[in-house]
N, C-alpha and C positions, 0 to 999 in steps of 0.2 A: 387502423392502418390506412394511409391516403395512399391511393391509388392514383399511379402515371395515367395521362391519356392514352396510353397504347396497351397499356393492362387492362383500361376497359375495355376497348376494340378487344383486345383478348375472351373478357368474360363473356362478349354480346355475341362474338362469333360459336364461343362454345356453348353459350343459354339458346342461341337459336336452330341448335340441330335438331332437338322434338318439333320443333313446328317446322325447318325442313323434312321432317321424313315425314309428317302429318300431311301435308301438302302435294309431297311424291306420290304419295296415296291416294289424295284425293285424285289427283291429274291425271294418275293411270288408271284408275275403277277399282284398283287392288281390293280383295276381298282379305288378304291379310300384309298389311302394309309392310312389317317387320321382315318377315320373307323375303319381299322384292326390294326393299331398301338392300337385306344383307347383299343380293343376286345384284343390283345397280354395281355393292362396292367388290363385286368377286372378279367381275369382268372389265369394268375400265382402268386404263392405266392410272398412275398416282397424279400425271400432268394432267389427265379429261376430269379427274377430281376433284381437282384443284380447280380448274375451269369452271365446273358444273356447281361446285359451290360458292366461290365467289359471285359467279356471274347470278346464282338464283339470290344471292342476300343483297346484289344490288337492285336487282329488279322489284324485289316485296319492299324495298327501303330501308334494309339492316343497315348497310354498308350506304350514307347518304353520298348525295352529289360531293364534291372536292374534298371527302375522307381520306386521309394517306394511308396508303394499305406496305405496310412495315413486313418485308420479307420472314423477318426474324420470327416476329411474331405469329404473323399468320401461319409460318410451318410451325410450329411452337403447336398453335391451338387444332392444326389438322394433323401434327403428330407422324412430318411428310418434310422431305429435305427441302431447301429453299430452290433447287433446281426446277422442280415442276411449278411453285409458283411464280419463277421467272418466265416459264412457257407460257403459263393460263395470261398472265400480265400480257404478252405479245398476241395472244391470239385474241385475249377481249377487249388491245388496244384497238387491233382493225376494224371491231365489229362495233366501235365505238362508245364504251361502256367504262371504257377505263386510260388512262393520262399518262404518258410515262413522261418523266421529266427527267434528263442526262444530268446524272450526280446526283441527283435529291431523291428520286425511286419513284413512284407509281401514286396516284390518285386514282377516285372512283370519277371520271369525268363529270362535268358540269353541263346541264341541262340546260340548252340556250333556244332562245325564241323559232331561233333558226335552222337548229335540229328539231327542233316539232314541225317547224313548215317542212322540212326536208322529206322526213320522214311520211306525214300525212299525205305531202303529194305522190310519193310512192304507193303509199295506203290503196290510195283511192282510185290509180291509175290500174294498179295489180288487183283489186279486189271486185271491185265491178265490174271487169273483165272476165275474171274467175267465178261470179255469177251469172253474167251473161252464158256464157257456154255451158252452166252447170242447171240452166232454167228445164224445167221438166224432169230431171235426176236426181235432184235433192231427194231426200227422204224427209218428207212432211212428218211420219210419224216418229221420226229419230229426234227431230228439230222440235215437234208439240212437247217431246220427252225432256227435254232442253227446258221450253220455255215454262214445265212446270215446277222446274228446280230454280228456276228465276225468280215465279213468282213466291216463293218462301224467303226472299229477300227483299222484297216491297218494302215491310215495318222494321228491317234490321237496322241494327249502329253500323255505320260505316270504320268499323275499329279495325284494325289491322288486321285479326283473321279471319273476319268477314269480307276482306277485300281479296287478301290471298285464294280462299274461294271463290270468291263469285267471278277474280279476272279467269281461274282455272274453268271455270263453267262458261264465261264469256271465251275463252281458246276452244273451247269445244264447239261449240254455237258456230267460229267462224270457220272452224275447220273444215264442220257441216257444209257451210255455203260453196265452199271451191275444191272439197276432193273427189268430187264426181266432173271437174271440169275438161277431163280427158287430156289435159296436159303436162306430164309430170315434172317440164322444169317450174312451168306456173306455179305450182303448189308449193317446190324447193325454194321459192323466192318467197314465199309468202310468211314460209317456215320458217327461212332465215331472219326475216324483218319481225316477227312475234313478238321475239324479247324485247325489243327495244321496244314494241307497239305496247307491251304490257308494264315497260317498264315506266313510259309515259302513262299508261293508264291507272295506275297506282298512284300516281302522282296528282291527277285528275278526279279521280274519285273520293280523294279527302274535300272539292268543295264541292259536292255534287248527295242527295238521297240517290239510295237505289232505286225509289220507287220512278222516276225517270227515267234511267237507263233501262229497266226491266220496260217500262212500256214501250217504248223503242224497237226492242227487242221482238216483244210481240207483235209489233207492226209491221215488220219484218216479216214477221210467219207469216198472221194474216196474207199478207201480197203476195207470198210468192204462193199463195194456194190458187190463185188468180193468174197464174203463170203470165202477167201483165208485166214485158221487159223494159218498158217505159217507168212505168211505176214504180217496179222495185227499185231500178236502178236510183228513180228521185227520192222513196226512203233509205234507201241505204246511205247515199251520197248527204242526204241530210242528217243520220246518226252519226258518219264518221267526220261529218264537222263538227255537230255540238260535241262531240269526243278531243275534236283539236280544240274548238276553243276554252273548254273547261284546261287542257293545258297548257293554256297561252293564259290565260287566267289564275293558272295556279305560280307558273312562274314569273309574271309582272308581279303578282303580290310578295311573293320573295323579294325582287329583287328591292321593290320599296322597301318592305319592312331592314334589309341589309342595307340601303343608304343613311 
């Protein structure tokens, strides 16, 4: 039997909910995953659902850049009227993740040079900020705990749930850096720009080894045990370049290879 293109979008939304609930696992420390997945779906409404899955199958790279995402369908494969995915659609169009186009329906937005600059400059403006105030507070021993699950990804494939994990272990590492910054909208801004910082990072780490970004990483610790605010700031500010340009890397190469 041949299969429409949107019947596949069908199969890949429903083949990827073990490795979304594996994933929800991992991100929240869950000692028993299945538990807090059922507890995620007892408490949010059917539109934060809708939301929260769409928006994590475009960020790991389920759902790619300019995918039409088919109301029908999509409530079809989450088993949910098309009403809340008309909502999830409006609220991941402002967060910028998703296209809606009048008469034609909804895409998964397109990754342009200038949403990476956008976004990086934000990064970096919000982020070593959020170090700077948080120097002396960090927790070195939370952060060494961090960089030993890093390094067990040195000799890994960068295959697709190796990257799922390691960007979940890289959200934690930065979370580290800025939630002792004593500011709590600082951290809501940093919170809200994630997804898309992860979503870019996925996208970046197909041409990249781990064993680079993990050293990085621990150059990072190393400094900040040096409470040196000069220092870290110039490692930091240099990791989350070579992180922009491996994205600015990944999508010139697209765009060639699509001419």
């Amino acid at each position: 039997m041949r299969y429409t293109r949107y019947e596949n979008i069908v199969d890949n939304i429903q083949s990827t909910f073990y490795n979304i609930k594996r994933t929800i696992f991992f991100i929240i420390g869950s000692k028993n995953m299945k538990e807090h997945f059922e507890d995620l779906g007892s408490y949010l409404s059917l539109k934060d659902r809708a939301y929260q899955n769409i928006k994590f199958q475009i960020i790991i790279g389920t759902l790619k850049p300019g995918t039409r995402l088919p109301e029908e369908e999509l409530s079809k494969a989450m088993n949910i009227s098309r009403a809340p995915i008309r909502e999830a659609f409006n609220r991941l169009e402002k967060e910028g993740f998703v296209t809606i186009i009048p008469r034609k329906g909804a895409a998964v937005a397109k990754i342009t040079a200038q949403t990476i600059e956008d976004i990086f400059e934000i990064r970096e403006s919000l982020e070593s900020l959020a170090v700077k105030k948080s120097i002396g507070k960090i927790s070195i021993e939370k952060l060494e705990k961090v960089g030993d699950g890093f390094k067990k990804f040195i000799n890994k494939p960068t295959n697709a749930e190796n990257c799922i994990q390691y960007l979940a272990l890289d959200k934690k590492f930065h979370d580290l850096l800025s939630q002792n910054c004593g500011n709590k909208k600082l951290i809501e801004l940093l919170a809200n720009l994630r997804g898309q910082i992860h979503w870019l990072r996925n996208v970046s780490l197909k041409r990249i080894t781990f064993a680079g970004s993990v050293k990085e990483h621990l150059a990072i610790i190393e400094t900040l045990k040096k409470n040196d605010e000069e220092l870290i700031n110039k490692i930091l500010l240099q990791h989350l370049e070579r992180a922009k340009r491996s994205s600015l890397e990944e999508i010139n190469s697209c765009s060639n290879i699509s001419k």
